[in-house]
DOFITOR-183842 format. One record per residue (C-alpha): residue in three letters; x, y, z. Coordinates in steps of 0.02 Angstrom, whole numbers, padded with zeros to 5 digits, always signed. Each point is the difference from the previous one (the first is absolute). Layout:
# DOFITOR-183842
AlaXYZ/...
***
This chain:
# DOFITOR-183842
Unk-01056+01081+00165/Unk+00104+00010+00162/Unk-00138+00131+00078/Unk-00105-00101-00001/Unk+00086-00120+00151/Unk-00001+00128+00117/Unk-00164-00061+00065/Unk+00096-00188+00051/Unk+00166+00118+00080/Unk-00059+00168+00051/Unk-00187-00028+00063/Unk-00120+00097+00095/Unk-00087-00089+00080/Unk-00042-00215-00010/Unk-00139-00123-00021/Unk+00034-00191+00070/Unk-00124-00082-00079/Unk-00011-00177+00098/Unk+00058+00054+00154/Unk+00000-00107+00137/Unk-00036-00023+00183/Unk+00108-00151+00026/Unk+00185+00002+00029/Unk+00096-00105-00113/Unk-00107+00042-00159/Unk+00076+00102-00133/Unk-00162+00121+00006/Unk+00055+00044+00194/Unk+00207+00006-00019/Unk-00013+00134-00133/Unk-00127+00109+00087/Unk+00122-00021+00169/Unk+00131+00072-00146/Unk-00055+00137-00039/Unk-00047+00046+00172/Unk+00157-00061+00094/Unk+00126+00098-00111/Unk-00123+00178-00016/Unk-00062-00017-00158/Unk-00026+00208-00021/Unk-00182-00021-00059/Unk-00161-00065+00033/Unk-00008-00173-00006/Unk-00184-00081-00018/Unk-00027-00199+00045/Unk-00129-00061-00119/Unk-00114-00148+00070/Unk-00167-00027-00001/Unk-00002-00101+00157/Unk+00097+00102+00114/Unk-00018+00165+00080/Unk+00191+00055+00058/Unk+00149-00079-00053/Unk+00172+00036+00090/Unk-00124+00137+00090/Unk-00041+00088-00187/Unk-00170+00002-00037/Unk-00040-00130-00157/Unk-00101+00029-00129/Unk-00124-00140-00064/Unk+00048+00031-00190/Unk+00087+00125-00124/Unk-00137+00121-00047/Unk-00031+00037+00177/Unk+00160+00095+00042/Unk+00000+00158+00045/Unk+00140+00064-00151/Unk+00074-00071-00159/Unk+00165-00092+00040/Unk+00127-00004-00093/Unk+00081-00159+00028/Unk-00128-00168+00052/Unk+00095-00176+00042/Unk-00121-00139-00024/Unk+00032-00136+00098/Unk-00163-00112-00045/Unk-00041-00195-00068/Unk+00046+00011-00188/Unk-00174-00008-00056/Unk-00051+00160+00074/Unk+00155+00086-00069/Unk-00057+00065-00169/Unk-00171+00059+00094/Unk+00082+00117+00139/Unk+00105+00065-00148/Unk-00146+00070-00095/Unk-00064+00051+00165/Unk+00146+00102+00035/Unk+00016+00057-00195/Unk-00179+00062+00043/Unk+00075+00105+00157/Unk+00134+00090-00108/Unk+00135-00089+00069/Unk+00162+00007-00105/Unk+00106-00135+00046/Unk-00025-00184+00084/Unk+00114-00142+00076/Unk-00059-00171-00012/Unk+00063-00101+00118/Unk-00112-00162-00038/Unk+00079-00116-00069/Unk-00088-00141-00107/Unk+00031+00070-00187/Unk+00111-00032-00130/Unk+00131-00076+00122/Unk-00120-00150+00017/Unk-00072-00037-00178/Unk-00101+00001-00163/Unk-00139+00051+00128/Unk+00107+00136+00101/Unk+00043+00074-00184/Unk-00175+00034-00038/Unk-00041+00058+00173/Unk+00166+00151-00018/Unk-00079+00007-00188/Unk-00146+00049+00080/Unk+00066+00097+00129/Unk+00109+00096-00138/Unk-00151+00044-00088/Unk-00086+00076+00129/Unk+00159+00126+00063/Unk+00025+00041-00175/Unk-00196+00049-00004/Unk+00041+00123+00153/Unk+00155+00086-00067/Unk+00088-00094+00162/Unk+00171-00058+00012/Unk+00021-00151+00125/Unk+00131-00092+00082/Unk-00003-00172+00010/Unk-00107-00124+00016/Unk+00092-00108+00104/Unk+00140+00114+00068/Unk+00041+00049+00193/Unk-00045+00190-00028/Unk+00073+00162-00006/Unk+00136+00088+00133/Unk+00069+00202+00016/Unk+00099+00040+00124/Unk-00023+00203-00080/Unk-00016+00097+00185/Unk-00164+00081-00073/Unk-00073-00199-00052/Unk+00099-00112+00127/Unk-00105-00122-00086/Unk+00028-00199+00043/Unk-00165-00074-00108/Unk+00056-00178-00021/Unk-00010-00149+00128/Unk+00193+00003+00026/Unk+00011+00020+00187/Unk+00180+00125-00020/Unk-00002+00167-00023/Unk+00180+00021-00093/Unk+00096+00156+00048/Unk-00030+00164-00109/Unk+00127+00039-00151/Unk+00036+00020-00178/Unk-00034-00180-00076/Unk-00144-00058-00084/Unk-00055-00165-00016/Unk-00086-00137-00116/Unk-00059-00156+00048/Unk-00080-00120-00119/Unk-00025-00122+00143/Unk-00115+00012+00147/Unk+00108-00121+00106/Unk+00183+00087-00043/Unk-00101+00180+00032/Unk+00008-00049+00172/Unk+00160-00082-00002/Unk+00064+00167-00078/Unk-00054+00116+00131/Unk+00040-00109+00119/Unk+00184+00011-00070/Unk+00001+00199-00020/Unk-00026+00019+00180/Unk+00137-00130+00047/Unk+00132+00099-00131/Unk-00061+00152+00060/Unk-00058+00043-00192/Unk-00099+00172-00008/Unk-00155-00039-00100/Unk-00103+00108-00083/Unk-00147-00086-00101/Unk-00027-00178+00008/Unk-00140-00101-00130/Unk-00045-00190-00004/Unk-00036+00007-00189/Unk-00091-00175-00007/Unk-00073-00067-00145/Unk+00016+00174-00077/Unk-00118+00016-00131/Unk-00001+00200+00017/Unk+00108+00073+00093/Unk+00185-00069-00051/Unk+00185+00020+00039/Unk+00008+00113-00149/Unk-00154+00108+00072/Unk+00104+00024+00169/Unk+00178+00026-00085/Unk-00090+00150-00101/Unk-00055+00039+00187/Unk+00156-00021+00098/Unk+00077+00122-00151/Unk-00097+00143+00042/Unk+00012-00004+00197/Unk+00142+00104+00063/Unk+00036-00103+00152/Unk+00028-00172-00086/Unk+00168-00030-00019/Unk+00002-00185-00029/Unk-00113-00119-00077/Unk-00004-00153+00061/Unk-00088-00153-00118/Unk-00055-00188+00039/Unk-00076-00054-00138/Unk-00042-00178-00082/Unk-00072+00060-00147/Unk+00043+00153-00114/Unk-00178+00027-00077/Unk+00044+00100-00148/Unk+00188+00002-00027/Unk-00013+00114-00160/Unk-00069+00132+00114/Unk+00110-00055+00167/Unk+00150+00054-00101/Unk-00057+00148-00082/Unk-00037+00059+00199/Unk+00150-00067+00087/Unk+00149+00071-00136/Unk-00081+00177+00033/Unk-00042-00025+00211/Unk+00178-00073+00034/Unk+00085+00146-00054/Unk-00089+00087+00127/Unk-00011-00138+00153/Unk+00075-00152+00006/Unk-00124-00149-00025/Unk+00069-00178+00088/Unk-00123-00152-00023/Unk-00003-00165+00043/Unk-00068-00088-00124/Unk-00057-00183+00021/Unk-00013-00158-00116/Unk+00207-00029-00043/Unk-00079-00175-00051/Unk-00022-00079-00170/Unk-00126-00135+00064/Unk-00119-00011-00146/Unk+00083+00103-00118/Unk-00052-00067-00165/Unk+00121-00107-00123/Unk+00092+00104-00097/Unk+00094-00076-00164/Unk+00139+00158-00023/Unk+00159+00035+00104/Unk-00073+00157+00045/Unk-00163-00077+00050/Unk+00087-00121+00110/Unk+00075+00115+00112/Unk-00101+00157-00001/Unk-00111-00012+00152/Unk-00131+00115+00074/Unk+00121+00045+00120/Unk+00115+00036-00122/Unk-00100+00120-00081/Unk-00055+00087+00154/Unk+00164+00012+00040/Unk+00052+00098-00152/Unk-00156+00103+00014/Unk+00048+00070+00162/Unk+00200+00053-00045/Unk-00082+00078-00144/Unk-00097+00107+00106/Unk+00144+00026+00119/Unk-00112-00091+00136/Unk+00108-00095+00135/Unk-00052-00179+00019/Unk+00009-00081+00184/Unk+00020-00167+00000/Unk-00099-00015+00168/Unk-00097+00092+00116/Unk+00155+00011+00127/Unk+00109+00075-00127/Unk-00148+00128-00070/Unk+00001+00063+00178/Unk+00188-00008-00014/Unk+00013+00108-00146/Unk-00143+00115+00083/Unk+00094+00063+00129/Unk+00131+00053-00119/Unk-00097+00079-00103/Unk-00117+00091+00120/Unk+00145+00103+00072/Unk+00151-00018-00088/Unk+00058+00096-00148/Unk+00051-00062-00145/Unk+00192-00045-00019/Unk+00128+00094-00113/Unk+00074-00155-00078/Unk+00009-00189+00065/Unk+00170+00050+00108/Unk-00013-00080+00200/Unk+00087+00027+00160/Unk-00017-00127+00126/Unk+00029+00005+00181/Unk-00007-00109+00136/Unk+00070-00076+00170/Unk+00032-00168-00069/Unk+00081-00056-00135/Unk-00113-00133-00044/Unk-00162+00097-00031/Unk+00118+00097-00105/Unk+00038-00121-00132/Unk-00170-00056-00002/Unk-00055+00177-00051/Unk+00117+00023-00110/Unk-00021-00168-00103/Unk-00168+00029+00018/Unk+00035+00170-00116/Unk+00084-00084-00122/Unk-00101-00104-00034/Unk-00151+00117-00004/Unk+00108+00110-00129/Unk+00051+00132+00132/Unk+00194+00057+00001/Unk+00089-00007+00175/Unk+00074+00183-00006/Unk+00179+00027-00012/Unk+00028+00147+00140/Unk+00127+00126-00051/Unk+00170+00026+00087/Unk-00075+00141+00102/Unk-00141-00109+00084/Unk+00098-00138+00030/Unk+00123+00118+00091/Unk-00136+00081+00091/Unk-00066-00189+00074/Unk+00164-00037+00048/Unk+00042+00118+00096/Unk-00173-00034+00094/Unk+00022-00163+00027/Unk+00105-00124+00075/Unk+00123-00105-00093/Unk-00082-00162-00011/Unk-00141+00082-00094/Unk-00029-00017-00186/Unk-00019+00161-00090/Unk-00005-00039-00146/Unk-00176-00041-00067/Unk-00100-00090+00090/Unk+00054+00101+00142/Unk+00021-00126+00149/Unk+00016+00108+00161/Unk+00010-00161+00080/Unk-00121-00058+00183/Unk+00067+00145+00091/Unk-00082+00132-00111/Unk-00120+00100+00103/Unk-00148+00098-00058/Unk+00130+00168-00036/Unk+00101-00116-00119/Unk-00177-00026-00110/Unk-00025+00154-00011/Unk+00166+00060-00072/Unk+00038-00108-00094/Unk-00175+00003-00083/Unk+00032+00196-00009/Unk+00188-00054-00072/Unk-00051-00117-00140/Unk-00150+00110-00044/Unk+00128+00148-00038/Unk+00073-00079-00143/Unk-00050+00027-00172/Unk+00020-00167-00043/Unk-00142-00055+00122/Unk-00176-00020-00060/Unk-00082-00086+00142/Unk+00050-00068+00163/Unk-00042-00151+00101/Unk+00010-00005+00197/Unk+00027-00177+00076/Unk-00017-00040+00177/Unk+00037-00161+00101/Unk-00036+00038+00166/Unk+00170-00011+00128/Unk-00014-00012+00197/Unk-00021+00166+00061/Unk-00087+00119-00143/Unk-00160+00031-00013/Unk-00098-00018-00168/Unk-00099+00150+00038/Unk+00157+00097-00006/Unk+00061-00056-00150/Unk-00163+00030-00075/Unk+00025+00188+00046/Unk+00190+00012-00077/Unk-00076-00056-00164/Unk-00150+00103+00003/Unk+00134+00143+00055/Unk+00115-00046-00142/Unk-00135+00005-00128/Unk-00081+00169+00043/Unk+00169+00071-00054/Unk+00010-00082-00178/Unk-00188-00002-00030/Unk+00036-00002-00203/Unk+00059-00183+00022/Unk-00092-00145+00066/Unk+00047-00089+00137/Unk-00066-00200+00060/Unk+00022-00075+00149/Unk+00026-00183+00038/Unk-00017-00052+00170/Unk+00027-00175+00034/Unk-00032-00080+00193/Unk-00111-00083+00076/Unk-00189+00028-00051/Unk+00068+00138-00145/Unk+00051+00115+00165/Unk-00191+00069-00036/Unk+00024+00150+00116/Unk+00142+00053-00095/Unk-00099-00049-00179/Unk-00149+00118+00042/Unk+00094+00157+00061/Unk+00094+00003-00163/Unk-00166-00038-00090/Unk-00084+00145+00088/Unk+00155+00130-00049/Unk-00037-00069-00184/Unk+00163-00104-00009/Unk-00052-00192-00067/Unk+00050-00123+00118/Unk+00025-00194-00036/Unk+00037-00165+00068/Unk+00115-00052-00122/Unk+00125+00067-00109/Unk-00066-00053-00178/Unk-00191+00069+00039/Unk+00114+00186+00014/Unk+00080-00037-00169/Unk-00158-00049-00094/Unk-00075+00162+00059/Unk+00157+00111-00043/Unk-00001-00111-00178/Unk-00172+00012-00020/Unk+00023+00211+00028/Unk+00167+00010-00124/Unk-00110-00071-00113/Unk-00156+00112+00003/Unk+00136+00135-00006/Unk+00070-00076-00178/Unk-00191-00001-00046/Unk-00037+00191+00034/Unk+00174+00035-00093/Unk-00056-00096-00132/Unk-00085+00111-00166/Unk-00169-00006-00045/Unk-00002-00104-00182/Unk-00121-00040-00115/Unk+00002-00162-00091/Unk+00057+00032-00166/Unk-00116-00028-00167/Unk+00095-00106-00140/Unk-00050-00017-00184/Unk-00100-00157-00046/Unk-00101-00110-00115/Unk-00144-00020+00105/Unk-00086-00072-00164/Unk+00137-00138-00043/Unk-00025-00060+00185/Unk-00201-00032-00015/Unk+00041-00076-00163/Unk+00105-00119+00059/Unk-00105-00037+00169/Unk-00163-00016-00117/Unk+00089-00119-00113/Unk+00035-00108+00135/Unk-00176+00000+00069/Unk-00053-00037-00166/Unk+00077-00176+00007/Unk-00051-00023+00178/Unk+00172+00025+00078/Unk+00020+00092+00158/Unk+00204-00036-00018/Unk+00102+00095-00129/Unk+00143-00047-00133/Unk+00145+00039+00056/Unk+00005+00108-00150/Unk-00164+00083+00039/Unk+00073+00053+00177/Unk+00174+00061-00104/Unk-00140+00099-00104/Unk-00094+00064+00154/Unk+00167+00051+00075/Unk+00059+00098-00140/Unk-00163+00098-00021/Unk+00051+00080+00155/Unk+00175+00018-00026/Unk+00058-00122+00116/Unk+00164-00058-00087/Unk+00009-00183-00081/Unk+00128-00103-00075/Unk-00007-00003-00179/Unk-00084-00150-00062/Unk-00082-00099-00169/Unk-00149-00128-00003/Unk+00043-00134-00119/Unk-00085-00146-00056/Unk+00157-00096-00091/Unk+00182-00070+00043/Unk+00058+00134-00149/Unk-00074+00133+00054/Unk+00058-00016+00182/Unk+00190-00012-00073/Unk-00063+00181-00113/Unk-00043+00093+00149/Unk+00147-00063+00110/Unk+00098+00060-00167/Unk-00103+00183+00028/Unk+00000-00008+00187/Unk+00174-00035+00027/Unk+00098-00174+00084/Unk-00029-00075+00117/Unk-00202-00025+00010/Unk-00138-00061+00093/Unk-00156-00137-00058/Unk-00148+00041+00106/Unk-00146-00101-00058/Unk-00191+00078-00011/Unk-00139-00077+00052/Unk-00156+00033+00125/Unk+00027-00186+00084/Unk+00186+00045+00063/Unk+00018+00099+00153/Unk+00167-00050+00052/Unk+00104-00041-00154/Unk+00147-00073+00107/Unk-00112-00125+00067/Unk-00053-00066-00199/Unk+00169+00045-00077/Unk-00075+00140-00108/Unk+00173+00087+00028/Unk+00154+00001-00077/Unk+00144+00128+00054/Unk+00143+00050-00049/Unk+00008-00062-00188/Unk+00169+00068-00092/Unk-00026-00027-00167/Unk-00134-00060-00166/Unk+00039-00182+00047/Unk-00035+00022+00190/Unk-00163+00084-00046/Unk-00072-00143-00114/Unk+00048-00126+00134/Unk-00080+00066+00149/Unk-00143+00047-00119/Unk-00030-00181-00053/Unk+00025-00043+00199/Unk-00120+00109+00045/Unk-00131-00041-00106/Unk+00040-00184+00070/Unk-00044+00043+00175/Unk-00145+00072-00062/Unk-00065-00155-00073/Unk+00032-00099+00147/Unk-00088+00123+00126/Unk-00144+00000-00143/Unk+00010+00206-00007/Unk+00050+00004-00188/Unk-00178-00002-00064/Unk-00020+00178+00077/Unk+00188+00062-00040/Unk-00028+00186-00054/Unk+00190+00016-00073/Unk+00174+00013+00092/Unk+00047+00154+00077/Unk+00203+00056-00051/Unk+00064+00103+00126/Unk+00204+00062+00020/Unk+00082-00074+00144/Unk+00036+00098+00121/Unk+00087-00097+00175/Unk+00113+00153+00053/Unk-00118+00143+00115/Unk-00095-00019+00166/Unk-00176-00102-00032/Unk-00116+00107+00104/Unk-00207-00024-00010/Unk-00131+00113-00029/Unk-00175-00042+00038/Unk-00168+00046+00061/Unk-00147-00098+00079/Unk-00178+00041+00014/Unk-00063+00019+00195/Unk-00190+00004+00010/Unk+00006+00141+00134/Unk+00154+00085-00068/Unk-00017-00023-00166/Unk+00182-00003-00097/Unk+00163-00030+00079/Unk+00157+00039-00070/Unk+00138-00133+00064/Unk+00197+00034-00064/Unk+00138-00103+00086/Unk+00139-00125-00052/Unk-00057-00109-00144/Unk+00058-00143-00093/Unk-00055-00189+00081/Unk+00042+00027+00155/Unk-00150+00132+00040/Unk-00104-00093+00095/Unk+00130-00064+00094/Unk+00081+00169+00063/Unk-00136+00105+00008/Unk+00100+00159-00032/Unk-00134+00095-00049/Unk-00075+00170+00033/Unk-00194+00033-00034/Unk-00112+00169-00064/Unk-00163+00055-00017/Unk-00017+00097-00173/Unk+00002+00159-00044/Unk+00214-00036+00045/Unk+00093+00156-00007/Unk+00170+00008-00047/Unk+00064+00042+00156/Unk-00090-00168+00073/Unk+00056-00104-00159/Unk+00184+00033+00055/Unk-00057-00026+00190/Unk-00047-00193-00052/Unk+00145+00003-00084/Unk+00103+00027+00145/Unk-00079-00088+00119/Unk+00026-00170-00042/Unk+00154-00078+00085/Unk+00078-00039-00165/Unk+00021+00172-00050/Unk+00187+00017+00021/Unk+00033-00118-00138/Unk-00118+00113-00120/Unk+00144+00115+00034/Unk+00134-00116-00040/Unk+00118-00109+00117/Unk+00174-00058+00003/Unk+00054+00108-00168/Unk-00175-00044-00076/Unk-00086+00159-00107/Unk-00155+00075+00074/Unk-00171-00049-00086/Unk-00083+00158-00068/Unk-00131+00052+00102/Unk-00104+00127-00099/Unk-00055-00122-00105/Unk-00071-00112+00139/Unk-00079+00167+00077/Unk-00088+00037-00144/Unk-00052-00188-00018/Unk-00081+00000+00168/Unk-00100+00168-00043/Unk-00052-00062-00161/Unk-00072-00175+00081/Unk-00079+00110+00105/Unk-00096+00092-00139/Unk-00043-00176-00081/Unk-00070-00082+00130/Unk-00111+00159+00048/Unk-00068+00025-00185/Unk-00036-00180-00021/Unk-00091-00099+00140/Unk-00040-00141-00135/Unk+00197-00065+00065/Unk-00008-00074+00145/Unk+00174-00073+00024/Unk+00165+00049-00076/Unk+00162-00058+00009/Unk+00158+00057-00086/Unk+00151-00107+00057/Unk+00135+00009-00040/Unk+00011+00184-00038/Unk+00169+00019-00050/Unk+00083+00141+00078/Unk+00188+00045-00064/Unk+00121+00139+00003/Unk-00077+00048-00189/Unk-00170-00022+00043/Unk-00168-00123+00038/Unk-00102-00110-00107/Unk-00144-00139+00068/Unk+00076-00152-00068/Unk-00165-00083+00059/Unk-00179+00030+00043/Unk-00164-00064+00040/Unk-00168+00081+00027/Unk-00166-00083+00046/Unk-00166+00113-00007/Unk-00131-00016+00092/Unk-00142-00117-00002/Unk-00142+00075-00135/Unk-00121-00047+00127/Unk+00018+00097+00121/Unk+00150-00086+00152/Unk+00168+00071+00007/Unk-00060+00183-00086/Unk-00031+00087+00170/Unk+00088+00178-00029/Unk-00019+00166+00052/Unk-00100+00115-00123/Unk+00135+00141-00003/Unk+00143-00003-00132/Unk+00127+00094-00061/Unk-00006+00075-00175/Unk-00014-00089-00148/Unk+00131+00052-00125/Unk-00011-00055-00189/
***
């Protein structure tokens, strides 16, 4: 698959179909391209109404060149697009950029025009790029290839870019030349209905001198097949992408806890730390985390050594660690020693390392050469606050000096001033040493690198295959669709979760006062009433729940009070039976859940349950299949983890039994797209074990909305 780019990156020779005459048309800038930065082929101007463009000879049409190209970029009206494509699939030519915009972008009308246009490239074996996109870049010294409309030429390097937008593609190479960021390849994607970001990751894999991938994207196309790409490419190069659309504007309703706070975002966000892909926030801090990763190595451990001339920018580096999850290092006796007898009293020595204003360019460099001695250092960060009387240039050189002698650990540089002292900025930039403005754009790049580090440590796992009744869940979901009911009984959802292991409280369906009181008898005291009925949704709200009933009497009372509030909410015509349950108050109420995305298809939520979910938010989010290694991740991650493992003389929760939870909600979700929301909460977690005390499931509509999944699942167990 990935051969078959090469036409787009490593080309021959070029066709610009539409080329123009005028300057200030699209046709003209990329022509002036390719010439301007030495394209190292044959370029041929094609235009039937002009004899020489840029001083090349044009040619009036396609068929008339004098070879095959291997690369044409068609810059004409959208109407002729389709036609010079079948006149260059005629020619032989491989591979095509279509600039024009005027497809799918714009329309039921653009969609059959690219439907059209699609038909016609797949008729010619082609692969194209585009419609709608700014064009292709390689700054390879055998290409030197600038074929979009982007006036900058960025400098040459080891990064690879992806642009899904025409107007950021230039903002983008614009910004690589400002940061000094080496690129390699550059593609404006477009509309993308060929070539995609999972076509040039397969690309970028193979290529020897990528060493970073760079990603802005708005849409994922086929997440399924994203992920399978990205787990295996990021073990190889680190991927960063900015990916657009944080917003839930017009995000439809969703009835579950789960639903209601699962996002798109949400589940791209899980997508990507699944596949160990780094996620920028913006475009400043992907170029942020580009620096560090196009030159530094990775870090041993999340350790730091700060230095700097002031004391202030020294805290705010510091904080700024902490609260990123790096450790401020504690130097041993032997370093601390060493700075002090380098420098004067008044300076701190102990970490941050303030060599107060007088510091000179000498002090950088050793203390930068102290600090990185000691084992206990991972990385190091270099502030500077420019003083009367030393140059920024010369500091520059200390650190550059400094880190040539400990090249195993990577070193950042803050330099704060006026402007971002810029001279200073790009001489460390040039030596390969990542220079910022401010102190916390250095720490999200060193986090941002610990953390790719923990990736590549990480093992390669499979998700695990569980035991399950397949059969007893289509049963269930077919009996509800019988009736017409996209909601389950709560004791349908207790019988889907139990087909797949997932632990639930033990429970009885009743339909009298007498047999409640039997099964608290058989259950044990004190119980739970729980009526059953498709009209209730939220039993609190129509007091069809009773807790905490201690004995025969209490049962019979809350039963007859129950049935009461039934009557007055006129639900009792459709009361399936009562549901007895144990009580259960003592554990930590956490939630398990999953909502359907129609571009990602599942997503597994777990977080801190009970009523206040909504509220909090404490939640962490997968896309299935979830290994266990990620199961325990989620688990982690939410802020409330530390009272999971107990607080103030409090037992821990077991946590295997939540693990395996997670991994077998997974499994569920994947075998069975008929559910399309689920919600366990509270799942009881204790120090003896877990149980759902309480669970809802809605499947999707019959006809057709909400039942948007992907066609791969894992295997079905009986």
């Amino acid at each position: 698959m990935s051969t078959s780019l090469r036409p787009f990156f490593r080309p021959r020779s070029i066709a610009v179909i539409g080329a123009s005459r005028r300057p200030g048309t699209v046709g003209h800038q990329i022509v002036e391209n390719l010439v301007t930065h030495g394209f190292q082929g044959p370029v041929y101007p094609v235009n039937p109404r002009a004899t020489a463009i840029h001083s090349i000879p044009a040619w009036r049409s396609v068929r008339e060149l004098p070879e095959t190209v291997d690369l044409a970029v068609i810059v004409v009206p959208k109407d002729r697009v389709a036609q010079v494509v079948d006149e260059c699939g005629a020619q032989g030519i491989p591979a095509v950029v279509v600039i024009s915009a005027g497809f799918r972008e714009v329309g039921i009308e653009g969609s059959r025009r690219e439907a059209h246009l699609m038909e016609r490239i797949r008729h010619h074996g082609m692969r194209l790029v585009g419609p709608n996109c700014m064009g292709v870049l390689s700054t390879d010294p055998a290409v030197r290839m600038n074929a979009t409309f982007a006036p900058t030429m960025p400098p040459p390097g080891r990064v690879s870019f992806l642009s899904q937008s025409g107007a950021m593609g230039v903002t983008i190479l614009d910004y690589a030349a400002e940061y000094g960021i080496g690129i390699r390849d550059f593609v404006s994607v477009g509309n993308k209905p060929d070539v995609s970001g999972n076509d040039l990751l397969e690309w970028w894999e193979t290529d020897p001198e990528t060493r970073v991938i760079l990603m802005y994207l708005e849409t994922f196309g086929n997440p399924r097949h994203f992920t399978r790409i990205a787990r295996r490419v990021s073990r190889r190069k680190p991927i960063i992408v900015v990916k657009s659309g944080r917003s839930r504007a017009g995000a439809r309703a969703a009835t579950s806890h789960t639903g209601a706070i699962a996002g798109r975002d949400a589940a791209a966000d899980a997508l990507l730390a699944q596949c160990g892909v780094l996620r920028a926030d913006t475009v400043e801090e992907l170029f942020d985390l580009a620096m560090a990763f196009g030159n530094l190595p990775i870090p041993r451990g999340n350790r730091v050594a700060i230095v700097t001339n002031a004391g202030g920018p020294g805290i705010i580096v510091a904080d700024a660690c902490e609260a990123e999850g790096l450790e401020v290092a504690e130097f041993q006796d032997e370093t601390v020693e060493q700075l002090r007898r380098i420098f004067p009293e008044e300076a701190s020595v102990r970490n941050p390392v303030d060599m107060i204003a007088t510091a000179t360019p000498e002090s950088y460099r050793l203390a930068l050469d102290v600090v990185m001695g000691d084992p206990g250092v991972d990385a190091a960060i270099a502030a500077f606050v420019p003083p009367l009387g030393v140059r920024q240039e010369d500091v520059a050189e200390a650190i550059m000096e400094a880190a040539g002698r400990h090249p195993e650990t990577p070193v950042l540089a803050v330099l704060m001033g006026r402007e971002g002292l810029p001279q200073g900025r790009s001489q460390l930039r040039s030596a390969g040493i990542p220079a910022y403005i401010f102190p916390e754009s250095a720490v999200r790049a060193l986090r941002a690198l610990h953390r790719y580090g923990r990736w590549l440590a990480r093992p390669v796992q499979a998700p695990a295959v569980f035991p399950a009744d397949a059969v007893a869940v289509r049963r269930i979901v077919e009996g509800a669709r019988s009736e017409g009911r996209t909601r389950l009984l709560e004791v349908e959802a207790y019988g889907i979760l139990e087909a797949y292991g997932i632990p639930v409280i033990p429970h009885r369906l009743v339909q009298s006062a007498e047999d409640a009181v039997e099964a608290g008898e058989e259950l044990g005291w004190p119980v739970v009433l729980k009526a059953v009925s498709p009209q209730i949704v939220h039993k609190t709200e129509l007091g069809a729940v009773r807790l905490d009933l201690r004995s025969p009497q209490d049962v019979r009372t809350a039963f007859t009070e129950l049935r009461t509030s039934l009557e007055h909410h006129q639900v009792h015509e459709d009361l399936r039976g009562v549901l007895v349950a144990p009580y259960r108050p003592a554990g930590r109420e956490l939630i398990l859940g999953m909502s359907t995305d129609s571009t990602f298809g599942p997503v597994v939520m777990f977080g801190l349950g009970g009523i206040y979910v909504e509220t909090f938010k404490d939640v962490a989010f997968r896309v299935p299949p979830v290994t266990e290694q990620e199961a325990r991740d989620m688990i982690r991650s939410i802020r409330s983890y530390p009272l999971l493992e107990g607080v103030r003389g409090e037992k821990a929760v077991r946590l295997d039994p939540v693990v395996e939870a997670i991994q077998r909600l997974s499994q569920l979700v994947q075998n069975h797209p008929a559910l399309a929301e689920v919600d366990v909460n509270p799942f009881l977690a204790t120090a003896e074990g877990a149980w759902a005390l309480d669970a809802r499931i809605r499947l999707t509509d019959p006809t057709g909305s909400s039942s948007v999944r992907p066609s791969s699942q894992s295997p079905e167990v009986r």
